[in-house]
MARFIDREN-574719 format. One line per 5 residues: number of its first residue (from 0); their letters; for each residue x, y, z of N, C-alpha, C. Coordinates in steps of 0.1 Angstrom, whole numbers. Example, Ala and Ser with C-alpha at 12.3 -4.5 7.8 and 13.67 -1.06 7.14 Angstrom:
BEGIN
0 = as = 132 -57 78 123 -45 78 132 -33 78  128 -22 71 137 -11 71 129 0 79
***
This chain:
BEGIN
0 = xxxxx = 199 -479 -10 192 -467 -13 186 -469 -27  170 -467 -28 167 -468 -40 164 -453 -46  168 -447 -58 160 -435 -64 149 -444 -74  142 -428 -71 134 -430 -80 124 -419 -91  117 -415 -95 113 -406 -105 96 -410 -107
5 = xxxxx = 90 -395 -103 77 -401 -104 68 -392 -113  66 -393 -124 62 -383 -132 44 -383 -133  39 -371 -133 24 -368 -129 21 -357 -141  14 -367 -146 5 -356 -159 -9 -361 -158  -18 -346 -164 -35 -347 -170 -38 -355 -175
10 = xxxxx = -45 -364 -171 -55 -372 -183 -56 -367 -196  -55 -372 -209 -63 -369 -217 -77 -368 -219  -80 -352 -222 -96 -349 -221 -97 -343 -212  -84 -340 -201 -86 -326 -188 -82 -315 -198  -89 -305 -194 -86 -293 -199 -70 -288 -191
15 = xxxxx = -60 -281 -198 -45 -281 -191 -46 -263 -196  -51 -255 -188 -49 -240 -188 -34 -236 -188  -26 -242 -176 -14 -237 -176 -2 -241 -189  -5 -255 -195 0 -259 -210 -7 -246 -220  -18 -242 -219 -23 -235 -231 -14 -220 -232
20 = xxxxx = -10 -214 -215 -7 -202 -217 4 -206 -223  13 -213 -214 31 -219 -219 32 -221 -237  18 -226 -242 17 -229 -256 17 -214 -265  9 -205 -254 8 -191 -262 19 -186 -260  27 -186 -248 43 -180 -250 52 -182 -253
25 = xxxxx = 53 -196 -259 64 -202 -268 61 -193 -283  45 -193 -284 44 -188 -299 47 -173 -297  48 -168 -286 46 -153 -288 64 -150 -291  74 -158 -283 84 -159 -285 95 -159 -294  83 -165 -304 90 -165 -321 91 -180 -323
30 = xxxxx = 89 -190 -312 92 -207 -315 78 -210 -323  83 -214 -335 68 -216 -347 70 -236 -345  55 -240 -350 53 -253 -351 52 -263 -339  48 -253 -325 41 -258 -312 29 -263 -314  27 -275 -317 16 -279 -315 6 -275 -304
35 = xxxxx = 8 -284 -295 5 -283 -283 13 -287 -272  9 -279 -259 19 -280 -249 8 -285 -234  15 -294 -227 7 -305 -217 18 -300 -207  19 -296 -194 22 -296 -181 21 -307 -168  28 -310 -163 30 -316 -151 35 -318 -142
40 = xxxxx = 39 -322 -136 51 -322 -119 59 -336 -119  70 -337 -118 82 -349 -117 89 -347 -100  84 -355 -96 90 -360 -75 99 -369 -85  112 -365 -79 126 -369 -77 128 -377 -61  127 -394 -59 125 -392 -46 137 -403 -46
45 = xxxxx = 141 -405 -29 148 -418 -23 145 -421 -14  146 -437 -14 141 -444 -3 150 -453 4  152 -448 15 159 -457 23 156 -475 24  157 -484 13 155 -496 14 166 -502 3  166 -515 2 173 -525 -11 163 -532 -15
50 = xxxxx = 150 -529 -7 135 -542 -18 132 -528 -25  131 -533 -40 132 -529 -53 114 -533 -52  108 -541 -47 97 -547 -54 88 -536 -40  89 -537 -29 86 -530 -18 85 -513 -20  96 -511 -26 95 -498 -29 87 -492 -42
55 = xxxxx = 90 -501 -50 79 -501 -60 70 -494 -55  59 -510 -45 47 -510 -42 41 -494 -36  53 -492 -25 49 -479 -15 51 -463 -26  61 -465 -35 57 -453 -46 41 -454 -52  36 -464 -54 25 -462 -62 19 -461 -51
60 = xxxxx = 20 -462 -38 6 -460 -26 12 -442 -27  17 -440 -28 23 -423 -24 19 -423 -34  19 -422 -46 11 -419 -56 -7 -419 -58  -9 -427 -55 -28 -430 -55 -34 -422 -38  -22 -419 -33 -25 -412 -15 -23 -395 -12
65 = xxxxx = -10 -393 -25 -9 -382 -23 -4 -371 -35  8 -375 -42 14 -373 -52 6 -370 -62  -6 -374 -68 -13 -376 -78 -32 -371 -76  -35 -368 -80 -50 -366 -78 -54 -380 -92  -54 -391 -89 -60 -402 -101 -72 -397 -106
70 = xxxxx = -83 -390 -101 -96 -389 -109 -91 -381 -123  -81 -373 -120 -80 -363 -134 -65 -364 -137  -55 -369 -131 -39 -374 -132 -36 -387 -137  -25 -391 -145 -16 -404 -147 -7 -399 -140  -1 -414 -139 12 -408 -130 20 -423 -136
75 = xxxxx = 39 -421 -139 39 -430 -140 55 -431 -129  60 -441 -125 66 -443 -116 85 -454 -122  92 -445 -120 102 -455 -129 116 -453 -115  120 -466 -115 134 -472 -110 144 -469 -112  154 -460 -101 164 -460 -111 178 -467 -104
***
């Protein structure tokens, strides 16, 4: 069994509405010295296999297939 962790964030230079409100209610909160705040989605997954390199491969296809919108998303993909 391999896990794995697949984290999906905005491009830099997409506009992130949902980071801006989170940004205004941290400040409204009383938390001072929020720069700025960026939102995303983390897939927690498992794969029934022991190829490490195989499963790699098939996360990044589930990534560029479904997981991720790439025109306006990074996404990065880590082993655990």
């Amino acid at each position: 069994m391999i896990k794995a962790r697949v984290t999906v964030t905005l491009r830099n230079g997409v506009l992130d509405p949902q980071g801006k409100a989170i940004e205004g209610a941290l400040t409204t909160l009383g938390f001072e010295g929020v720069g700025s705040v960026r939102q995303g989605k983390v897939f927690d997954i498992e794969l029934d296999s022991a190829d490490r390199s195989k499963a790699e491969a098939d996360l990044k296809a589930m990534c560029e297939k479904l997981l991720a919108n790439t025109v306006i998303e990074n996404y990065a993909v880590e082993l655990r």
